[in-house]
C-alpha positions as CSV (number, residue, x, y, z in Angstrom):
1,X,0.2,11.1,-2.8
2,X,2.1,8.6,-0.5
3,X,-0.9,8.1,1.9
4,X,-2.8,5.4,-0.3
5,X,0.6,3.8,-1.1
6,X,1.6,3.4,2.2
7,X,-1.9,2.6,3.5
8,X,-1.6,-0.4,0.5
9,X,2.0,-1.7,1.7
10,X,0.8,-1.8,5.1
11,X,-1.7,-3.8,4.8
12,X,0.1,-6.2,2.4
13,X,2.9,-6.6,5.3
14,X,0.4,-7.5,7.8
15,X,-1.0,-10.5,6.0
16,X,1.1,-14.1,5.7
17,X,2.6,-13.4,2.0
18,X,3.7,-10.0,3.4
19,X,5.4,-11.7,6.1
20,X,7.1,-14.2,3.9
21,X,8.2,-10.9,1.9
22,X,9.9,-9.2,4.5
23,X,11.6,-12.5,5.9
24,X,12.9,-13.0,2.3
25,X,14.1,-9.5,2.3
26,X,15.8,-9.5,5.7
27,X,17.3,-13.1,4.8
28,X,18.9,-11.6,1.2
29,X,19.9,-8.8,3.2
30,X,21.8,-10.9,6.4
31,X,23.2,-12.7,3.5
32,X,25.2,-10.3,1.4
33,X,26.3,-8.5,4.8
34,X,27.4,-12.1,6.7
35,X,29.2,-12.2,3.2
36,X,30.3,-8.9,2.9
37,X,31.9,-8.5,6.9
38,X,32.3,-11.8,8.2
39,X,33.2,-14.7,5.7
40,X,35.5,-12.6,3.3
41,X,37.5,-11.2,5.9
42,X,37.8,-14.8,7.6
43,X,39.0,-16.7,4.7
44,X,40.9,-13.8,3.6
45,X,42.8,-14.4,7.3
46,X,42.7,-18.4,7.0
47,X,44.5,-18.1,3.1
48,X,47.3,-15.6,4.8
49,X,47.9,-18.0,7.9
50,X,48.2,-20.6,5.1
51,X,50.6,-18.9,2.4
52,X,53.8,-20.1,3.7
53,X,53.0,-23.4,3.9
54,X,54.4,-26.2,2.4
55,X,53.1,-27.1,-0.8
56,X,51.9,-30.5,-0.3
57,X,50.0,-29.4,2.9
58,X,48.5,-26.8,0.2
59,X,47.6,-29.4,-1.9
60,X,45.8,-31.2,1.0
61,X,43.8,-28.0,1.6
62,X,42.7,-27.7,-2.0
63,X,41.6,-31.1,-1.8
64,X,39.5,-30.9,1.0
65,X,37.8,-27.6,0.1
66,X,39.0,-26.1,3.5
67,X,37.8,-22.5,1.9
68,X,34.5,-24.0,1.2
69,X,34.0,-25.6,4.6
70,X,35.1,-21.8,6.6
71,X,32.3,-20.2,4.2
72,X,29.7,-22.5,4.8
73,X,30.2,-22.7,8.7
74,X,30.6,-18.9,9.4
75,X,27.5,-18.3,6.9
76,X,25.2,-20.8,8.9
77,X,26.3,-20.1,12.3
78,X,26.1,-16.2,11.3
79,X,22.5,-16.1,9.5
80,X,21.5,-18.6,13.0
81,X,22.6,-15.4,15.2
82,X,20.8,-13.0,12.9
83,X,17.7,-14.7,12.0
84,X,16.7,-15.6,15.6
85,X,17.6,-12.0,16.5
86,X,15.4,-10.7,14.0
87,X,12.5,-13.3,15.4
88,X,12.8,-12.2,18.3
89,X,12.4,-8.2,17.4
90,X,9.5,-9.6,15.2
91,X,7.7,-11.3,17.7
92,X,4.0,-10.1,18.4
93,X,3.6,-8.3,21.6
94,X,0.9,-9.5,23.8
């Protein structure tokens, strides 16, 4: 029962649109766990550093978008790490 279905998928992964499938898979999937383990707990660390600051130094980080900035850096340097980790498991042998 699971033999032609299997047989199907495998062949689908093997070709360039398979390819792109998985990558988009294992990039929604680093995603949500960079987000998950890394980011939250980081900005939730960087807002409890922050909390008795004054305010207008508060006001400063608002402006700025310092939460923004720690989420964007820790996402890119974390999906970097991951994606050429994964290339590299995914690279043909030979």
């Amino acid at each position: 029962m699971w033999g032609p279905l299997l047989a199907a998928l495998s062949r689908l992964f093997s070709t360039r649109i398979g390819q792109w499938f998985l990558s988009l898979l294992a990039f929604l999937g680093l995603q949500w766990a960079v987000q998950e383990f890394a980011v939250d707990p980081v900005l939730n660390l960087v807002k409890t550093s922050f909390s008795g600051a004054p305010a207008s130094i508060l006001a400063w980080l608002g402006f700025l978008n310092l939460d923004r900035y720690v989420t964007l850096v820790l996402s890119a340097y974390s999906i970097a790490a991951a994606g050429s980790a994964l290339k590299m498991r995914m690279k043909p042998k030979g």
